[in-house]
N, C-alpha and C positions, 0 to 999 in steps of 0.2 A: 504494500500500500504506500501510496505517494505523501510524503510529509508536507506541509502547506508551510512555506516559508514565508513572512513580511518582510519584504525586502523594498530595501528604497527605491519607489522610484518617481518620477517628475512628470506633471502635466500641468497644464494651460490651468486646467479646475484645481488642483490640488494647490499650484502658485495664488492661485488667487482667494483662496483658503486660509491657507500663510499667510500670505499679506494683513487678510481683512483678520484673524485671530488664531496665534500660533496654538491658543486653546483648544479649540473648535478641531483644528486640524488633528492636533492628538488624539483627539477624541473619538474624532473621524476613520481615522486610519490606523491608530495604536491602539489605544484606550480598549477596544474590543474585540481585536486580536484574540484568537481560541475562546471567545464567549459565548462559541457553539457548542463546548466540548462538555461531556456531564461534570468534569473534575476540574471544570476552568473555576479561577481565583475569583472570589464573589463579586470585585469589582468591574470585574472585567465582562463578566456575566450581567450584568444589571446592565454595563454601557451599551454591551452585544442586543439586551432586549430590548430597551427603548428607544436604541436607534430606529430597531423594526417594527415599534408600533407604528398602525394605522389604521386613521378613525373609517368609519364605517363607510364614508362619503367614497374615499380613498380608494376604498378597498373592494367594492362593487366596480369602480370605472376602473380598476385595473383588471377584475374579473372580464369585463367586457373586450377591454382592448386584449386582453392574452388571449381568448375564445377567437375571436378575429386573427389576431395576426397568429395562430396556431392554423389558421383555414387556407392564411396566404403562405404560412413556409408547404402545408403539405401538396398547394397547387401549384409549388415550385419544384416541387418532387414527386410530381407527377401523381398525385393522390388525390381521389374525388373529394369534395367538399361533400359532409355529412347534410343529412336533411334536419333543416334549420332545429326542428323536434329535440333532437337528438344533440345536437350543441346545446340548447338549452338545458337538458336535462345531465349532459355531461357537467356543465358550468355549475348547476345547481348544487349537483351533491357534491362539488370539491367546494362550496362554498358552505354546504351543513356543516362536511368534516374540518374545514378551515373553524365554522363559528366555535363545534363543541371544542376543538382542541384548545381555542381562548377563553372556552369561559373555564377549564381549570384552575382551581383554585389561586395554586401559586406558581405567576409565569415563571419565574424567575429559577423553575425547577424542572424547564420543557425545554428541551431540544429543539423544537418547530420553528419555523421561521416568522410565523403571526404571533402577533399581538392584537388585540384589539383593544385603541385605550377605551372604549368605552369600558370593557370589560376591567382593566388595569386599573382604572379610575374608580372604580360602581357609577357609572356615568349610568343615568337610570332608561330606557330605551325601551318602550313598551312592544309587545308583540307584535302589535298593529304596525308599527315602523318599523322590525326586522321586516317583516311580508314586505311591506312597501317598496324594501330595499330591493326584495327580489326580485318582486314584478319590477321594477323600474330595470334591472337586467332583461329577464326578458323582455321587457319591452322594447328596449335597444338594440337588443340582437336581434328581435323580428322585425324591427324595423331597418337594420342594418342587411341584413339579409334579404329582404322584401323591395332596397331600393332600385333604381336602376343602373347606380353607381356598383352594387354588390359583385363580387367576385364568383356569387352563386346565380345570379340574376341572370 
């Protein structure tokens, strides 16, 4: 198995990180270094999780944009675009399993790449507004799907 090394290196985003707060930047690129590992250093772990929280708004239109552009790599490889149904319903359940693995108890003790601060916060979010979240995916993707811009259209 391949070791993950951080190693220095430079870019346009990262200089200008630096610049604007050599803090940020630590924090950015050091600070949470192995804060995916179960036996990472608690600080390191905490910086790893609330980098990756993301509120709920967030995290539905990135649901949308990944289901999408997952439609445009496989018609770049030659693979049919699923019937619209059936994106929905893939998007859906990685989006149960994404909710229940954030509302465990204590993030700070998951391996997972979500957070959701609603959850991280007890930010209070009724049932009626989870659904809503989702039909507004669906909605996007049938509608994304259904335009005559669509890549399935």
């Amino acid at each position: 198995m391949t070791t993950l090394k951080n190693e220095f290196s430079w870019s346009k985003t990262r200089d200008e990180i630096f610049k604007a707060c050599p803090r940020q930047y630590w924090f950015a690129y050091y600070g949470l270094w192995n804060g995916w590992l179960k036996d990472a250093p608690e600080r390191s772990r905490q910086i790893y999780v609330l980098k990756n929280l993301k509120n709920r708004q967030a995290w539905t239109g990135e649901k949308v944009h990944n289901s999408i552009h997952r439609s445009i790599s496989n018609i770049r490889r030659g693979i049919n675009v699923l019937p619209v149904e059936e994106i929905i319903s893939i998007t859906l359940n990685q989006m149960r399993s994404e909710f229940r693995s954030s509302t465990i108890e204590n993030l700070l003790e998951k391996t997972q790449n979500l957070g959701l601060f609603e959850h991280e916060y007890g930010i209070e979010v009724t049932d009626q507004q989870w659904k809503e979240m989702a039909q507004n995916v669906e909605t996007c993707l049938k509608n994304f799907y259904a335009s005559r811009t669509s890549i399935a259209g």
